[in-house]
C-alpha positions in Angstrom: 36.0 -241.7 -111.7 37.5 -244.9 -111.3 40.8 -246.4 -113.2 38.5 -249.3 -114.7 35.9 -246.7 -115.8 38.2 -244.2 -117.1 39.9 -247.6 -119.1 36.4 -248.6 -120.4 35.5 -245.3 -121.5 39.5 -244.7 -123.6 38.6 -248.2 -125.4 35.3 -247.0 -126.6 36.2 -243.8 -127.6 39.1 -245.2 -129.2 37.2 -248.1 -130.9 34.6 -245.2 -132.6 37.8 -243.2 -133.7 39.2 -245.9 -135.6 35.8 -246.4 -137.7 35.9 -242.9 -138.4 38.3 -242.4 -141.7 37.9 -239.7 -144.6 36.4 -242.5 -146.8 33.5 -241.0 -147.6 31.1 -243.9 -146.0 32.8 -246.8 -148.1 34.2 -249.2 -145.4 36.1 -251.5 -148.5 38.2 -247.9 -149.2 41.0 -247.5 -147.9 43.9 -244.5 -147.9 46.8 -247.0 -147.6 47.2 -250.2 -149.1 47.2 -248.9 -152.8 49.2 -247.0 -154.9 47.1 -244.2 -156.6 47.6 -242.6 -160.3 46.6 -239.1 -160.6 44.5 -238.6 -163.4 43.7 -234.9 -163.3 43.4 -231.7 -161.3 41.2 -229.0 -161.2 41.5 -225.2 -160.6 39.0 -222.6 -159.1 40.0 -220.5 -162.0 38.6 -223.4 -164.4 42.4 -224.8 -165.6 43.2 -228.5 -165.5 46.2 -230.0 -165.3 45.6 -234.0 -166.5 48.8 -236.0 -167.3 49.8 -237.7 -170.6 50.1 -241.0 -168.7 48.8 -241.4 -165.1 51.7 -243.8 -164.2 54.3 -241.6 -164.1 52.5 -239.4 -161.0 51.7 -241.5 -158.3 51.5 -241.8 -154.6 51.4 -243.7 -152.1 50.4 -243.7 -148.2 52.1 -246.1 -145.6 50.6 -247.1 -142.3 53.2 -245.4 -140.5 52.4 -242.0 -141.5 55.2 -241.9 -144.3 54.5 -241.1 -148.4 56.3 -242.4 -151.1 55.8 -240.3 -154.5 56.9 -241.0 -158.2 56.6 -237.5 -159.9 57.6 -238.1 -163.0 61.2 -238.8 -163.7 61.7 -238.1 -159.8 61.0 -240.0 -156.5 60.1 -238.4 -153.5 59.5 -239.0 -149.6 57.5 -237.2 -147.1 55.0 -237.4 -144.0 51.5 -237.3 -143.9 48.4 -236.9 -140.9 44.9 -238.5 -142.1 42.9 -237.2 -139.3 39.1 -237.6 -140.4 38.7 -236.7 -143.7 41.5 -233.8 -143.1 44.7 -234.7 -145.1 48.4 -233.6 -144.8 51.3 -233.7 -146.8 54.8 -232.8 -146.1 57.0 -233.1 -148.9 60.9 -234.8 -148.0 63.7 -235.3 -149.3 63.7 -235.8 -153.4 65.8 -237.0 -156.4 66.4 -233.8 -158.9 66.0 -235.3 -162.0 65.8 -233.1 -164.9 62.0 -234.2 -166.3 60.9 -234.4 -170.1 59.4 -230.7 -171.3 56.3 -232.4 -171.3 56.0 -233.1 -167.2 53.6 -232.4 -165.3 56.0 -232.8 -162.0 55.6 -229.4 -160.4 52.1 -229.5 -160.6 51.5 -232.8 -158.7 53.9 -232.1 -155.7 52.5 -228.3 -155.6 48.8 -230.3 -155.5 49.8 -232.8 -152.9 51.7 -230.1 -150.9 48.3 -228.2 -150.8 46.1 -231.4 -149.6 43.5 -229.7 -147.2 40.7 -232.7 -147.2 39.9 -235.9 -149.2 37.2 -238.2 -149.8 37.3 -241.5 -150.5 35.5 -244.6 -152.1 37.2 -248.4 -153.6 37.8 -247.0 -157.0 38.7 -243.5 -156.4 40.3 -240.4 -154.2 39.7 -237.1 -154.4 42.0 -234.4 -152.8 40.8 -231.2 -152.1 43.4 -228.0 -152.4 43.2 -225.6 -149.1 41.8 -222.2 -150.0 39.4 -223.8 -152.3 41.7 -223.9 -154.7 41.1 -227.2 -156.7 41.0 -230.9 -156.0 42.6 -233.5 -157.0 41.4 -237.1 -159.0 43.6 -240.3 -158.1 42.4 -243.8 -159.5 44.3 -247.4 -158.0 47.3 -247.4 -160.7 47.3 -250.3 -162.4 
C-alpha cells in the first residue's frame, strides 16, 4: 500500500472516530464544556443517594483529559479516558476538608471512581457504575 493511500485511509478513519462520542446520538451534547451537578444516584440494591443541594457535587471534564471535582466542602483533581461511550475516572490529589454531617462527599467520589459507561444528551448525563452497580444522574449546574 502506498504512503498517500495509507494517509488517506488514517484521515478517514480518524475523521469517523471523532463523530463517534458516548452522547447517546445528540450531536449538541457534549462531555466537556459544562460543569455538571449531580442530582442523584442509584443502587442495584434499590438505595439512592440524592444530595441536599446539587451545587455542592459537581464535576467537570477538560479537553485535555483532566477533571476538576467540588465534592462538597473539598476540591479534587484527577484524569479521565472518554473512549466511545466508555468512561474513566482516576481520582488525584484532594483538599481534606472536614465536611458538614450532612455530606454526601464519599458517595460522589466512590460513584465517579466507579464510572464504567455514560450516556449523554444537552440537558443531562448519566453514569453507569461497573458491575452494574448503579448509575449516576448529572444535570448542567446552574
Amino acid at each position: 500500500m502506498s504512503h498517500r493511500i495509507a494517509l488517506a485511509l488514517l484521515t478517514v478513519v480518524a475523521a469517523a472516530a471523532a463523530g463517534c462520542g458516548g452522547n447517546g446520538g445528540d450531536d449538541d451534547a457534549s462531555l466537556t464544556r459544562v460543569t455538571w451537578g449531580w442530582q442523584a444516584s442509584s443502587y442495584s440494591n434499590d438505595t439512592e443517594a440524592t444530595p441536599g443541594d446539587p451545587a455542592r457535587y459537581t464535576v467537570e471534564f477538560m479537553d485535555d483529559g483532566s477533571v476538576a471535582i467540588k465534592a462538597d466542602c473539598n476540591q479534587v483533581q484527577g484524569t479521565y479516558t472518554d473512549d466511545g461511550s466508555a468512561l474513566t475516572v482516576q481520582l488525584g490529589p484532594f483538599t481534606k476538608a472536614a465536611c458538614p454531617p450532612d455530606s454526601l462527599d464519599t458517595e460522589f467520589l466512590r460513584d465517579l471512581a466507579a464510572a464504567g459507561t455514560y450516556a449523554l444528551d444537552t440537558d443531562s448525563l448519566r453514569i453507569d457504575l461497573t458491575l452494574d452497580s448503579g448509575s449516576m444522574q448529572l444535570a448542567p449546574a446552574s
